[in-house]
N, C-alpha and C positions, 0 to 999 in steps of 0.2 A: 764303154764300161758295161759290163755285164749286169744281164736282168737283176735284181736283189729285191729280198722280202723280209718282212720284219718274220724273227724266228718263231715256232711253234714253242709251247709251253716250256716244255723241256730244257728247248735252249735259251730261252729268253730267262730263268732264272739264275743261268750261270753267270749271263752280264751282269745281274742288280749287283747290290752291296760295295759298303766301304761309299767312299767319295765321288760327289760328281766326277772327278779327273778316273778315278779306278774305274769305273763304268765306261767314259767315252774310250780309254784305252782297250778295255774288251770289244768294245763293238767294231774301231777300227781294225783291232788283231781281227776279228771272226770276218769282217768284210774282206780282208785280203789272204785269207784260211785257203790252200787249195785242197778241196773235199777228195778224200782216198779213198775214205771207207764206208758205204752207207747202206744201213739193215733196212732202208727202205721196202721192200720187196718184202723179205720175213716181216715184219712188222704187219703189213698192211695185206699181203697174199698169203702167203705161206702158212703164215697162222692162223686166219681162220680154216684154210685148207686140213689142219692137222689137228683141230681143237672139233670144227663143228662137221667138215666132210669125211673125218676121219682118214686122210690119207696118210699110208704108211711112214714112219719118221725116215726109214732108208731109201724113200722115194724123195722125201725131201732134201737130203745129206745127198743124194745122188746130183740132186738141182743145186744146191750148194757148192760141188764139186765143179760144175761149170760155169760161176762165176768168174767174170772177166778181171785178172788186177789179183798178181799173187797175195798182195798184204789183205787185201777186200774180201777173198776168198776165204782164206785164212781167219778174219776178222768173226766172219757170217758161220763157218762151221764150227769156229769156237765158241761162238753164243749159242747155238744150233744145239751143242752137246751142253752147254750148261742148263738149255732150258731141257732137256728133255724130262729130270724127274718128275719137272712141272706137271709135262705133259701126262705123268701115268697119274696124277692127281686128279685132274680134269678128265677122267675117261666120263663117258656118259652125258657131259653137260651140254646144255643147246648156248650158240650165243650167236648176238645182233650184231654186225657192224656199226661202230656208234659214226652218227652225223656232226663232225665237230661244229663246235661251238664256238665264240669270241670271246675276251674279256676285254673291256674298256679301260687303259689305263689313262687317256685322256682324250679330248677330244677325237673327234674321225680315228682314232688310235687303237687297234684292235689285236692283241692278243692270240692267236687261231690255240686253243684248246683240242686235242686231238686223240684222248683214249681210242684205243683201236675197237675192240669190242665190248660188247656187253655181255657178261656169263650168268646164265640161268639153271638150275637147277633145285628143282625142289620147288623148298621156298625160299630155297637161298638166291639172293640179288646181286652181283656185284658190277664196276666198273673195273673193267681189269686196260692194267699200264704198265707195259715189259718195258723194263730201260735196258738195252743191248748194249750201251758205252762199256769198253773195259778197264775204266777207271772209277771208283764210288765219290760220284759227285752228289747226288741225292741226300748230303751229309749237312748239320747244322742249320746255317741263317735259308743256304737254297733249299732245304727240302721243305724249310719252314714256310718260303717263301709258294711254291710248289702247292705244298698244301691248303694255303690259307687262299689262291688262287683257284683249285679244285673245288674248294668249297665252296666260292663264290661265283662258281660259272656253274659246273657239270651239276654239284649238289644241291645246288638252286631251283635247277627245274623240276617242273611241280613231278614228271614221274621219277625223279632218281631222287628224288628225298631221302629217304629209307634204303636206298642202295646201299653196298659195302665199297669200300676202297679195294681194291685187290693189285697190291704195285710190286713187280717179280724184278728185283736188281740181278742183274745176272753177271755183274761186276766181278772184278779181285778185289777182295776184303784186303790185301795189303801188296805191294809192287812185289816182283817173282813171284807170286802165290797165284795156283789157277783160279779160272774163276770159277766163280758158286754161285747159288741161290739164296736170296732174302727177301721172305715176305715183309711187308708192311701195310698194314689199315688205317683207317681214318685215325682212331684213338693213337694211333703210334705217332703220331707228327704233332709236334707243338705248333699253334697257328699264331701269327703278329696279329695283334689289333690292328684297328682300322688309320687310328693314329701311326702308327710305323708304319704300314701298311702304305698310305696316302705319300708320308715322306720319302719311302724309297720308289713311288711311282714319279713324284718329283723329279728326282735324284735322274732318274730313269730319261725322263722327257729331256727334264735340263742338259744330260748328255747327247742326247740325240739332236736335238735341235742341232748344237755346235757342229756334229760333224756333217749334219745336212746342211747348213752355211756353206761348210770347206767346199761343200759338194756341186753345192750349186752352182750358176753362170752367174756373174757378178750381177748382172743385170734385175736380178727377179730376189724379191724377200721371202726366204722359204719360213714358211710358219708350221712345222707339222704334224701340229696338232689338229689345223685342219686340212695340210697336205697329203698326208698319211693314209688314206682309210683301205679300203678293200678295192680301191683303183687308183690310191695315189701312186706314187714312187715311192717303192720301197727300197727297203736299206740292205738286206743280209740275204745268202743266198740260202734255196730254201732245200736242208739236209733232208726232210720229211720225214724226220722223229717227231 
């Protein structure tokens, strides 16, 4: 069975919601998901190359152009051209590569939180988070989720207090529709209390445990919550959004 990792923020909000059974069915689909398309690369290269070194956007679209995997290709210079107005917004700004961080949904159970950068200018602060998916998942109970998550990891620590949110969907706002850009800030997300909060991280484990049973050799009691942590046996393989 191929290596698997419990997912980055991004994708871990898509499994929560609905019923224990709607949960452990997402996480089964996403474990057996064969990965086509992944903005890996832009996400974590490309873009601070184009934000903080200043490299040309047709130097980048050039590197885009030799991506391997027509639909991948395709994928990466369609995000490529949605993000660029971004880019003339950002002229002049300095930013940090952020060091991701974890959130603890239960025991040894960790989260990987992963903003790409930190944009600085001025006095202006922010955490910036491009979602490259071409569908607008960042919508309802998961953005909610997303957010009340961001706030309990990244905006936790003592220097991102007073940070701003800065999250660029570069989605289609609706199916045939190209895609676009849509800001969104701390104030734009409704956050769950701690009480929903707790119950859908429930919701969450109690799924996971089940299909790490299925998964296991009959022989051994997987518990994994403290199987799980940053060298257990993870579960999903890891897209690196």
């Amino acid at each position: 069975m191929a290596d698997l990792k419990l997912p980055t923020l991004q994708h871990f909000v898509t499994l929560c919601g609905g019923s224990v059974e709607n949960i452990y069915k997402r996480i089964v689909h996403r474990e057996n998901d064969k990965v086509v398309v992944s903005y890996n690369t832009l996400r974590t290269k490309w873009l601070f190359d184009l934000i903080q070194l200043g490299v040309p956007y047709e130097d980048i679209k050039r590197a885009c152009e030799k991506i391997r995997g027509e639909k991948n290709r395709e994928a990466n210079l369609a995000a490529l051209a949605a993000l660029k107005p971004y880019l003339e917004l950002v002229v002049g700004t300095n930013c940090v590569i952020f060091d991701k961080t974890y959130y603890p949904i239960g025991r040894g159970l960790l989260v990987p939180v992963n903003p790409p950068l930190l944009l600085i200018k001025g006095s202006e602060r922010k955490v910036l988070w491009v979602s490259f998916w071409s569908t607008r998942k960042l919508t309802g109970f998961v953005a909610s989720l997303f957010a009340t998550i961001m706030e309990q990891s990244v905006f936790l620590l003592p220097d991102l207090r007073e940070f701003e949110l800065e999250l660029v969907d570069l989605s289609r706002p609706e199916k045939g529709h190209p895609r676009s850009m849509l800001i969104k800030r701390r104030n734009d997300f409704e956050t769950l209390d701690s009480e929903m909060l707790q119950l859908e991280m429930d919701k969450f484990v109690e799924a996971l445990q089940r299909r790490m049973s299925e998964r296991a050799p009959a022989s051994e009691v997987v518990k994994p919550a403290r199987s799980l942590g940053l060298d257990g046996l993870p579960l999903f393989l890891d897209r690196g959004i």
